[in-house]
Each structure stands twice: as structure tokens, then as C-alpha cells.
C-alpha positions in Angstrom: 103.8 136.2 81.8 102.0 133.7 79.8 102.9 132.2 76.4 100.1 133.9 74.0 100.9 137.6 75.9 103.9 140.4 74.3 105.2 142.6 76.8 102.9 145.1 77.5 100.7 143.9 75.7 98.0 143.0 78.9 95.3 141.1 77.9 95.7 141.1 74.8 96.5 137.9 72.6 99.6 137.7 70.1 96.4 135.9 67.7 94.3 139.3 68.2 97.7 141.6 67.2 98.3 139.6 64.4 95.7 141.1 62.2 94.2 140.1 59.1 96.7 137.3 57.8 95.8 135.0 60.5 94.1 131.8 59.7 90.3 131.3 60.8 89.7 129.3 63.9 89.8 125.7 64.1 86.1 124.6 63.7 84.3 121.1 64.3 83.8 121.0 60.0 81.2 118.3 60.5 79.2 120.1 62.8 79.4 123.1 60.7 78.3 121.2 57.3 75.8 119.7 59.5 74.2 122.9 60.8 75.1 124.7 57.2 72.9 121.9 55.4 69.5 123.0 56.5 70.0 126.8 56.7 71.2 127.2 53.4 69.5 124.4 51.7 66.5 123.8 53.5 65.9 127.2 54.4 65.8 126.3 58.1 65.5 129.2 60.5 68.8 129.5 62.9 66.8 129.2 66.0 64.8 125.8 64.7 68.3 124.2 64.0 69.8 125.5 67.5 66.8 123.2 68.8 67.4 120.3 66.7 71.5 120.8 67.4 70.5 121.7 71.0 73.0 124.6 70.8 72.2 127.9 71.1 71.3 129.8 67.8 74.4 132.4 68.4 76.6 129.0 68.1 74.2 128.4 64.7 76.0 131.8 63.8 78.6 131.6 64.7 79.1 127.7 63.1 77.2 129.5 59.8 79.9 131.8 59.8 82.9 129.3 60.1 81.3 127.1 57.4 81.7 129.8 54.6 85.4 130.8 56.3 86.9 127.3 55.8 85.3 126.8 52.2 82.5 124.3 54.0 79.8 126.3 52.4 80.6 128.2 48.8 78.4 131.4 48.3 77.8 133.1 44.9 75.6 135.1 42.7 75.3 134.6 39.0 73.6 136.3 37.0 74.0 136.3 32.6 77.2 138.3 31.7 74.8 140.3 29.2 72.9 141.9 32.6 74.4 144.9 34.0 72.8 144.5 37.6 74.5 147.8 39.5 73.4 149.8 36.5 70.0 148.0 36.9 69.7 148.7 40.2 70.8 152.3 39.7 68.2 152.3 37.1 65.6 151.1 39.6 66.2 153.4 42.2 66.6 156.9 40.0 63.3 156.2 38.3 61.4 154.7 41.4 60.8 151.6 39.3 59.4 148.4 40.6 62.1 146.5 38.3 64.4 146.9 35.4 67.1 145.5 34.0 69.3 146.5 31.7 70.8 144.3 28.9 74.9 145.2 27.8 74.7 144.0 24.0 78.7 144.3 23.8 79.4 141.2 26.1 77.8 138.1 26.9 79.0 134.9 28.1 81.6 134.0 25.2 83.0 137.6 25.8 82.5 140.4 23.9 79.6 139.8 20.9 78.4 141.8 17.8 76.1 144.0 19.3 74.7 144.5 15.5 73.9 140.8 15.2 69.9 140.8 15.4 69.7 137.0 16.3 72.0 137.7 19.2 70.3 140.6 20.5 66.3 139.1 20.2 68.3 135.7 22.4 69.7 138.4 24.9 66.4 140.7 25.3 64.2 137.6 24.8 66.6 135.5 28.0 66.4 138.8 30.0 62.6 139.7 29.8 61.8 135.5 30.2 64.3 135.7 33.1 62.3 139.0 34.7 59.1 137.4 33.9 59.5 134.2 35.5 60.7 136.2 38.6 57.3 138.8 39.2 54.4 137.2 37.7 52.2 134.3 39.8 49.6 131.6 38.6 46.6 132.8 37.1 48.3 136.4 35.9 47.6 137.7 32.4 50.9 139.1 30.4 50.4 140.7 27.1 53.6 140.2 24.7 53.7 142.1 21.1 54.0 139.8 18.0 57.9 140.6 17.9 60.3 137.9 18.2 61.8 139.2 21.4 58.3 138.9 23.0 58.0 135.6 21.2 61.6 134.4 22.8 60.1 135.8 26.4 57.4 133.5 26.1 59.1 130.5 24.7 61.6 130.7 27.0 58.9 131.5 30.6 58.2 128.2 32.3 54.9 127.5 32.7 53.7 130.5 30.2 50.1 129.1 28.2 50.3 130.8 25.2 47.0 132.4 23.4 46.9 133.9 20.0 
């Protein structure tokens, strides 16, 4: 019997009984960040790095995956505290909508806010719809705002926006 079997256990390892507590697998870290750094910030296909590695693109995987297990690679999603994004979503998909998103006026990023305040709200609408904007509109599209000072905010706040009166 071998070291790594338990009695009756065949061929199974004492690592693949030991469920979920276990450590991840020792991993060459500098290979990893090395294959991580043009996938994620180069936006380098898998199979294109496997060539330039000269590994095969299921060890890219498989080295992608190891990166983000040993904290090599960090992965999140921000978006303001003021946007509800599963109740966007939700939003999105009940209506058949091409977008939405729907603005919570009783927190933001301090924490919880005056939902009352009017300067607070037109920052949080106006952020929101310069945020959406930014996202779905291309060079050389024409976007109508009202005179309102949310619309105004959207526009201030859209990169790139020429303004006409």
C-alpha cells in the first residue's frame, strides 16, 4: 500500500477525500502571472498565448485558473452602490428591455443618504444615465436630453458628449 492511499480506499488519493479545506495546488506563480498578464490585460485569446508559451491552451486554463486560486490575479465587479444591478437585470428581462437600470436613492457610497435631498438625487440619476450613456451610444450618434438638470448632469458627466443648444 502506498503512502497517499486509506485502506480501501483504491485509487483514490487521501488529497481527493479530503474535500473542500484542502489548499490549491502548488503552481509555478511566475508562469501563471506571466500567462495571466495578456489574457486578462491584453485581452489575448488562450490559444494565442499557448503559442507564445508553447504550452497547450488547456495548460493556459488550467494556469488561468490557478492564478485567481493563489490570489495571483484579483477579479471584481464594481459598480456605484446607488445601482441595484439584480433588480436591473430583473427589470430588463420582465420588460424585454434593451437596458435599464435602476437607481436605489436610500444608499449610495457614504451609506445610507437623504433620499429627499434633490442635489443628491439629480448627482445619482445624472452619474447613472452618463454611466448608461457612455456604455450604448458610438461616434457620430445623436442623443436628445431635456433642459432638466439630470439631463444636464448626463451630459456633463458623458465623455466625449458635444453639446448643442
Amino acid at each position: 500500500m502506498t503512502a497517499d492511499r486509506a485502506p480501501g480506499m483504491g485509487a483514490h488519493s487521501a488529497r481527493q477525500v479530503a474535500g473542500p479545506e484542502t489548499s490549491p495546488a502548488p503552481v509555478d506563480r511566475l508562469l501563471a502571472a506571466s500567462v495571466a498578464r495578456p489574457f486578462y490585460l491584453e485581452n489575448q485569446s488562450k490559444i494565442d498565448i499557448a503559442r507564445e508559451f508553447n504550452i497547450s491552451r488547456f495548460k493556459v486554463a488550467r494556469l488561468l485558473d490557478a492564478a485567481v486560486a493563489h490570489d495571483i490575479v484579483r477579479i471584481g465587479i464594481t459598480v456605484p452602490a446607488e445601482v441595484d444591478a439584480p433588480l436591473s437585470q430583473a427589470l430588463t428581462e420582465r420588460f424585454a428591455l434593451r437596458h435599464a437600470v435602476v437607481v436605489n436613492l436610500t444608499r449610495s457610497e457614504g451609506g445610507v443618504s437623504a433620499p429627499g435631498d434633490p442635489r443628491q438625487v439629480v448627482r445619482c440619476l445624472g452619474t447613472a444615465a452618463a454611466q448608461l450613456l457612455s456604455e450604448i451610444t458610438e461616434e457620430g450618434d445623436v442623443l436628445g436630453l431635456d433642459g432638466s438638470r439630470a439631463g444636464s448632469r448626463s451630459a456633463k458627466r458623458s465623455p466625449g458628449c458635444v453639446g448643442v443648444v
